[in-house]
Structure formats: structure tokens, C-alpha cells
C-alpha positions as CSV (number, residue, x, y, z in Angstrom):
1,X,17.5,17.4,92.2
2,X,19.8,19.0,89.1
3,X,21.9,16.2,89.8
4,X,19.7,13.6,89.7
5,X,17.6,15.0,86.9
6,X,20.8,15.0,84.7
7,X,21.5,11.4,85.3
8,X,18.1,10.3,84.4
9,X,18.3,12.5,81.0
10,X,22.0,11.0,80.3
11,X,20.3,7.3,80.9
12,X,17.7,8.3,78.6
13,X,19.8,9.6,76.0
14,X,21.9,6.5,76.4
15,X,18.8,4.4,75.8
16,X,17.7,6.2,72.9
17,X,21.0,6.2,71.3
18,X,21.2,2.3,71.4
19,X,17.7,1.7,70.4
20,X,18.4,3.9,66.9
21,X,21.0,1.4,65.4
22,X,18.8,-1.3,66.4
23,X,15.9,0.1,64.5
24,X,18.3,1.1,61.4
25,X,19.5,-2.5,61.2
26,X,16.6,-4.3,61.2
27,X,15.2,-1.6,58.5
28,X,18.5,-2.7,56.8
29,X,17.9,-6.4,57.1
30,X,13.9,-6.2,55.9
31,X,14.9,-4.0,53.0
32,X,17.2,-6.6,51.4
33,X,15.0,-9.5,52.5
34,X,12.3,-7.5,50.0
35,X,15.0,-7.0,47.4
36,X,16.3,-10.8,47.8
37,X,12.8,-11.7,47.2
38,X,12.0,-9.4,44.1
39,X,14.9,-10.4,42.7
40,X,14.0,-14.0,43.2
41,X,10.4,-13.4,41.7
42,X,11.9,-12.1,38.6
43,X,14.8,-14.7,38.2
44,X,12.0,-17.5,38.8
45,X,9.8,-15.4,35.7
46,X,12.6,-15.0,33.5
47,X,13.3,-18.7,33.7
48,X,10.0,-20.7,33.6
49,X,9.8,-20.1,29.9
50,X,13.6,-21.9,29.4
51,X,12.2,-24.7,31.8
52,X,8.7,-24.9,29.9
53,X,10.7,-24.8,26.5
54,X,12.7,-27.9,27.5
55,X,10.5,-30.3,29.3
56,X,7.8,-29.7,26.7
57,X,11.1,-30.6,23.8
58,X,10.6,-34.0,25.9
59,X,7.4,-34.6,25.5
60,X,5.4,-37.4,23.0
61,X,2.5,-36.1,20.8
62,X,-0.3,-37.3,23.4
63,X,1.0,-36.0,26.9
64,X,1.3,-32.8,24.7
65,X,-2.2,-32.5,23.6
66,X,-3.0,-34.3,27.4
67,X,-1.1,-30.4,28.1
68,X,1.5,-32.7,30.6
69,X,3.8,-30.3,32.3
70,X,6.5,-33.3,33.0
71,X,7.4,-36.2,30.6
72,X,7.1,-39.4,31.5
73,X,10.4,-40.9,29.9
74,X,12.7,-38.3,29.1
75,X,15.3,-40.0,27.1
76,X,12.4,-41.4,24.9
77,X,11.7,-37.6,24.3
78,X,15.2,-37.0,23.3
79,X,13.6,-38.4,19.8
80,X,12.1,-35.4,19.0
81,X,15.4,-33.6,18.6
82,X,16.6,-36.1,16.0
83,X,13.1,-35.8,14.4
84,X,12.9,-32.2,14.3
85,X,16.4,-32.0,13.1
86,X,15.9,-33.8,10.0
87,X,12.2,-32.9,9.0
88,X,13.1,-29.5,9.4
89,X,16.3,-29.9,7.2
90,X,18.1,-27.8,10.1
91,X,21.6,-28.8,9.1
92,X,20.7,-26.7,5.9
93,X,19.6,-24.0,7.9
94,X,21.8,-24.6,11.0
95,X,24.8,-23.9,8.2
96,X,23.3,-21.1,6.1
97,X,22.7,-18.9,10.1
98,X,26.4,-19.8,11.1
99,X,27.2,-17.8,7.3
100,X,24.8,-15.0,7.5
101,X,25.4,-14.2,11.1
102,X,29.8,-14.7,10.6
103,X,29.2,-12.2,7.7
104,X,27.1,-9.4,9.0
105,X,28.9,-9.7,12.3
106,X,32.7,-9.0,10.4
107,X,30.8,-6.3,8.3
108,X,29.2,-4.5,11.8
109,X,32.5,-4.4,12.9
110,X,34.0,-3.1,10.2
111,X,31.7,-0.3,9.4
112,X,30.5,0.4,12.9
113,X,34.1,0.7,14.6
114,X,35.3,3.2,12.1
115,X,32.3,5.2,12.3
116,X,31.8,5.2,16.0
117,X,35.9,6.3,16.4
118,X,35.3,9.0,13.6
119,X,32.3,10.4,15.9
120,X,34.2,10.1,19.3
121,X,37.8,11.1,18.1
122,X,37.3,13.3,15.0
123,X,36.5,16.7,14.6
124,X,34.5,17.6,11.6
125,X,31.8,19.8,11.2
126,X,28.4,19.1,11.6
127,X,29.6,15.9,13.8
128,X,27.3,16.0,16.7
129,X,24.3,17.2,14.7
130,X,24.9,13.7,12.2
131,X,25.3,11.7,15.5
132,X,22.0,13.5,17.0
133,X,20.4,12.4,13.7
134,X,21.5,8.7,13.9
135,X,20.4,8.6,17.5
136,X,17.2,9.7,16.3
137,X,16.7,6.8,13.6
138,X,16.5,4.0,16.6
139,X,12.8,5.5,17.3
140,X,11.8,4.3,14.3
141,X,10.1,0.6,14.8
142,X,11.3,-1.6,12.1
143,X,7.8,-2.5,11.0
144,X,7.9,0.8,9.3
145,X,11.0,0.6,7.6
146,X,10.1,-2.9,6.6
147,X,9.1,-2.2,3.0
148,X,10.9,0.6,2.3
149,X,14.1,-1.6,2.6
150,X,12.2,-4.1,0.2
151,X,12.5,-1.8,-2.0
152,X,16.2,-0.5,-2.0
153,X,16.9,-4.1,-1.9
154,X,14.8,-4.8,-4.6
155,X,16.3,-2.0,-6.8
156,X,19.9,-3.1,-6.2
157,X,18.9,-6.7,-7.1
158,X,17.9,-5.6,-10.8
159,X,21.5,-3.7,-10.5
160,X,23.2,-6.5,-9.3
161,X,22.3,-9.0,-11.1
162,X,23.2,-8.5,-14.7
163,X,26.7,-8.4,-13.0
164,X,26.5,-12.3,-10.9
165,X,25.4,-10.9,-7.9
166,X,21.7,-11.0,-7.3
167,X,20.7,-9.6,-3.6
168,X,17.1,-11.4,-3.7
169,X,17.4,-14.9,-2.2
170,X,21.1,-14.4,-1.5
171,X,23.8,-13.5,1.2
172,X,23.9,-9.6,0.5
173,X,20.2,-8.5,1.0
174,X,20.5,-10.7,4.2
175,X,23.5,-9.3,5.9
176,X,24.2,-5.5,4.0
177,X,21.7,-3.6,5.5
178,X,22.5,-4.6,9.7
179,X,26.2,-4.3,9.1
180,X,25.3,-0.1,10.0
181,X,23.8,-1.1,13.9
182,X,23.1,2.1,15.1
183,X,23.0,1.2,18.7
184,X,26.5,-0.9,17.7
185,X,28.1,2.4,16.6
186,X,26.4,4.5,20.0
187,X,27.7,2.0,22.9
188,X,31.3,1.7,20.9
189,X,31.1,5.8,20.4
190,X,30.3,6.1,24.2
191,X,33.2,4.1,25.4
192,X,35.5,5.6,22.8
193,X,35.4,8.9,24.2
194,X,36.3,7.6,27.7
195,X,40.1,7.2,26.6
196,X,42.3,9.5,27.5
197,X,43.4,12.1,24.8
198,X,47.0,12.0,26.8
199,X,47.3,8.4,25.2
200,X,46.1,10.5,21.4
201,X,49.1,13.0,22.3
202,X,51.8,10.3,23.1
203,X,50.6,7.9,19.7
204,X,51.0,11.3,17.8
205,X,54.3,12.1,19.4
206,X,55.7,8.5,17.6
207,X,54.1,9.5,14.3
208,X,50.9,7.3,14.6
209,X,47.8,8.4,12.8
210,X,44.4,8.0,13.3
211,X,44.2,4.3,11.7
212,X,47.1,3.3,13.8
213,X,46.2,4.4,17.0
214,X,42.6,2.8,16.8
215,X,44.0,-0.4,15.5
216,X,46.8,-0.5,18.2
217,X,45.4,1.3,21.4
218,X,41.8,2.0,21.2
219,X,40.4,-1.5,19.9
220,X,42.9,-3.9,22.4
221,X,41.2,-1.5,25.1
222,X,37.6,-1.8,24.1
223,X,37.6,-5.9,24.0
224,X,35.1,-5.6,26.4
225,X,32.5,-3.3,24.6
226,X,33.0,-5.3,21.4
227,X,32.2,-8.7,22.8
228,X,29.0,-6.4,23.7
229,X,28.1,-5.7,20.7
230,X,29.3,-8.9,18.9
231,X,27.0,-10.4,21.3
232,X,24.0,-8.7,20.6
233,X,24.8,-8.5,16.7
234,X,25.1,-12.3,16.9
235,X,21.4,-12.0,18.6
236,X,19.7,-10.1,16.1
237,X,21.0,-12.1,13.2
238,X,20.3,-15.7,14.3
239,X,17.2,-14.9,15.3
240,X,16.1,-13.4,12.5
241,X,12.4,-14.4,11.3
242,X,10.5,-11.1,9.4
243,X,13.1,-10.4,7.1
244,X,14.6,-13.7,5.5
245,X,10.6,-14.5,4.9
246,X,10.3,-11.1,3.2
247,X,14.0,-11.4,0.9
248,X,13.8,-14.9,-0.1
249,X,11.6,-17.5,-1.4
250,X,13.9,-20.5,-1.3
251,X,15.9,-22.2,1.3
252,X,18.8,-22.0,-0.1
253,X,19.8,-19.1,2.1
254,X,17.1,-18.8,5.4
255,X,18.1,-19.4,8.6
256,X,17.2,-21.7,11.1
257,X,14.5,-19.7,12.9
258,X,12.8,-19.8,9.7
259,X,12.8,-24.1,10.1
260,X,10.9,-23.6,12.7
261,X,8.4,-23.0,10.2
262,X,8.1,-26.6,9.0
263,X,6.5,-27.4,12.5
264,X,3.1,-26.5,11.5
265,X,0.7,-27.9,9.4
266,X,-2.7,-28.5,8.3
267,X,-3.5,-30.9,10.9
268,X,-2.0,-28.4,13.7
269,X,1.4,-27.3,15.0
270,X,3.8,-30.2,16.2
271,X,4.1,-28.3,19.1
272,X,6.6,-30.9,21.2
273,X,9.2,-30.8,17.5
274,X,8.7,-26.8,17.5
275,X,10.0,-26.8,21.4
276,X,12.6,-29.0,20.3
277,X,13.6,-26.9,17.7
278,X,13.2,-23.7,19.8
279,X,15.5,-25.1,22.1
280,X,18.4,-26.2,19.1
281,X,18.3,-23.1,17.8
282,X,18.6,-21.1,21.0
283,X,21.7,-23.3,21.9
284,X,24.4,-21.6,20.7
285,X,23.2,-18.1,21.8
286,X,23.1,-19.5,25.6
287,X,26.5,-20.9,24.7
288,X,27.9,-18.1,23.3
289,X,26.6,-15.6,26.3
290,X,28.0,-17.9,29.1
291,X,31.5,-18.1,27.4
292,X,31.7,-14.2,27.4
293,X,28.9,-13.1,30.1
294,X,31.7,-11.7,32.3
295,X,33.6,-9.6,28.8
296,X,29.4,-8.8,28.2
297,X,28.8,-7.8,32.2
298,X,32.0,-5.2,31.8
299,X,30.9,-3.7,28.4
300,X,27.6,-2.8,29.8
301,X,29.0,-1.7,33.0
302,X,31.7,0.7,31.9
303,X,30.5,1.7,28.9
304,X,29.6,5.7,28.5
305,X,31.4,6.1,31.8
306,X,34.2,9.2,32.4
307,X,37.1,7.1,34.3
């Protein structure tokens, strides 16, 4: 009897044993079908706006207003790029973008590199309480700070201008105040500290100063958390809309997003030449991502990390 009650416990142990791996696997397999499919859900939501964007750039006048989802001739629709580039004057705009975002870009890095190494790599007093206190700015919405900027820039245009260099409806007031990003100077800051001080001890060992060893070993490591920034920099400038409209009066110096602008009027928005334009202007940030999505992928990924 022992013996034969052992056996059937050893079989039903055996049993149970090959049943639980079964039951984790196919848990396994149902939890990633879910994920696969939330993932697809959002992927299919974050694109159906691109898709909407350009099938309705293809569209005429009437299967707009008829709300047609898929044009009927396609390369007849590719009219309304040539038509929205030239009533729009987007090669004025197109030109004054590529300056104002080139600028305020070489200014971010500038300013924010030196600043963000200063708070990762240089003692000083009072350093983590003045980084605490620019963290502490980014919960401020820009609405709010909106016309208080106005009005610094408005100030330094009645300084400036005696001298030739009038911020109002020019490059400055456009480009000055982002060059100071502080989320710019908090990802470089995060991924400054992850170098080791050993390489600090061996630059000062050859006689290298601060300047020097940021220039020579802490930038040509952090190519990809600058291509992150750069990136999103490159963002925030060419799509710029609020504040060109609220620092200039002429076109001299808005950017494109502001053509879009010429889209609407009293007889209704041209909504099939705003598409196309929506889709010319958000060209060459798509172009620019998919040249450096893998530098951008890294940036994010490794940035703030202890390694």
C-alpha cells in the first residue's frame, strides 16, 4: 500500500509539474498578444492624423467640402502644393525658419552646454539650490510668461535700436530668449555627470582645464544627447506660432507656420492648401528625425543613467 501510494503521489507530482510551464507559457504568449495589440492601437492613433494630413493635401476644393476621405486623382491634387506654396509666399517664410531655427539652435548650444557642464562638473556654492531653482521654472506654462517677455523684449528694443539693432520685428527677439532651454541644459546636465571623474583626473594629469576637457572628451562623448536636444530645439523653433505673431508685425522675419495663416479667409479656410501646407512645413522635421532617430533613440535611452 506505502508503495503504491508513493507512486501515485510521484505521478501526480509529475503531472502537476508539467502542467505549470504549460500554464506559464501560454500566460506568456496572451500577455504579449495584449501588448502587441496595444501597441498596435496606439501606432494606428498616432498615425491616422499623418495619413488624414496627406490624403486631404490631395484633395480639390469640392470633395473637401463633399468631406471625401480619398482623392479621386491624386497627382491632380499635387496642385495644391504648388498653389499653397506660392500664395502663401513660403519660400519667404520657408528661408526666414531655416535662419531663426540655424541661430537659436548654435546659441542653445552654446549657452546650454556651458551651463549644463558648469552644473554637472563644477563645484560652487549654492550649485544644486540654482539647478533646483531652474528645474522649478519648467512648471511654469508659457502662457503666463507670455507678456512678461513682451515686455523685456520690448524694453531692449528701445535700447537697441538707437544703436542698428532693433529686437521688434527682427532676428534677436526671435531667437535670444530660447537659446537658455532649460530642459536643454537638464538632459545635457544628466548625462554629463555619468562620465567618469577618472577620465577628469587623467585630462588634469596632461594639464587640461575645464574648457579643454569638455571640448575634447565630454562633448565627442555626448554626440548622442546633443542630437537630442538639437532635435527637439529644432522642434520648438520651426514650429513656432504664438510668439512670432506677438514680436512682429511684418513678414520680413515670421516663419513658415505663421504662412499657414494666409489659408484662411473671409469666405472660409482653404482647408485642402492649409493640409498642404501643414504637410510642407512638417517635412523637414520628419526628415530630420529619421536621419538621426537612432543618435535621438540613444540620447533618450542613456541619458541620466549611472554606467
Amino acid at each position: 500500500m506505502a508503495s503504491s501510494t508513493s507512486t501515485i503521489q510521484s505521478k501526480t507530482g509529475a503531472q502537476m509539474a508539467e502542467k505549470q510551464p504549460v500554464s506559464f507559457w501560454h500566460r506568456y504568449k496572451v500577455g504579449r498578444i495584449l501588448l502587441y495589440l496595444a501597441l498596435t492601437f496606439g501606432a494606428i492613433v498616432a498615425v491616422t492624423p499623418f495619413v488624414y494630413m496627406i490624403l486631404g493635401s490631395l484633395l480639390t476644393r469640392g470633395e473637401m467640402m463633399l468631406r471625401k476621405l480619398w482623392p479621386r486623382d491624386p497627382i491632380a491634387g499635387l496642385q495644391n502644393y504648388v498653389q499653397a506654396w506660392n500664395e502663401a509666399n513660403f519660400n519667404e517664410y520657408f528661408v526666414n525658419s531655416v535662419l531663426i531655427t540655424t541661430i537659436t539652435i548654435v546659441g542653445m548650444l552654446v549657452v546650454c552646454v556651458l551651463a549644463a557642464y558648469a552644473f554637472a562638473r563644477i563645484k560652487f556654492p549654492g550649485r544644486d539650490v540654482i539647478f533646483g531653482v531652474f528645474l522649478a521654472t519648467m512648471m511654469i506654462p508659457e502662457t503666463i510668461l507670455l507678456i512678461p517677455n513682451f515686455l523685456i523684449v520690448n524694453r531692449l528694443d528701445k535700447l537697441m535700436r538707437p544703436i542698428g539693432l532693433p529686437w521688434l520685428n527682427n532676428w534677436p527677439s526671435l531667437t535670444i530668449p530660447f537659446m537658455a532651454s532649460v530642459f536643454a541644459i537638464f538632459l545635457l546636465r544628466q548625462f554629463f555627470t555619468t562620465i567618469p571623474d577618472e577620465l577628469w583626473d587623467a585630462a588634469r594629469i596632461d594639464g587640461a582645464g575645464h574648457v579643454r576637457f569638455m571640448v575634447q572628451v565630454v562633448l565627442p562623448l555626448s554626440k548622442a544627447v546633443l542630437f537630442t536636444v538639437i532635435i527637439f530645439q529644432f522642434i520648438g523653433s520651426w514650429n513656432a506660432l504664438v510668439w512670432p505673431l506677438v514680436v512682429t508685425s511684418k513678414p520680413d522675419w515670421r516663419p513658415i507656420a505663421v504662412g499657414l495663416y494666409s489659408f484662411i479667409s473671409e469666405a472660409g479656410p482653404e482647408l485642402q492648401l492649409m493640409l498642404a501646407g501643414a504637410v510642407i512645413t512638417t517635412a523637414p522635421v520628419l526628415i530630420l528625425y529619421f536621419f538621426t532617430q537612432k543618435q535621438f533613440t540613444e540620447g533618450i535611452a542613456t541619458t541620466g543613467l549611472k554606467g
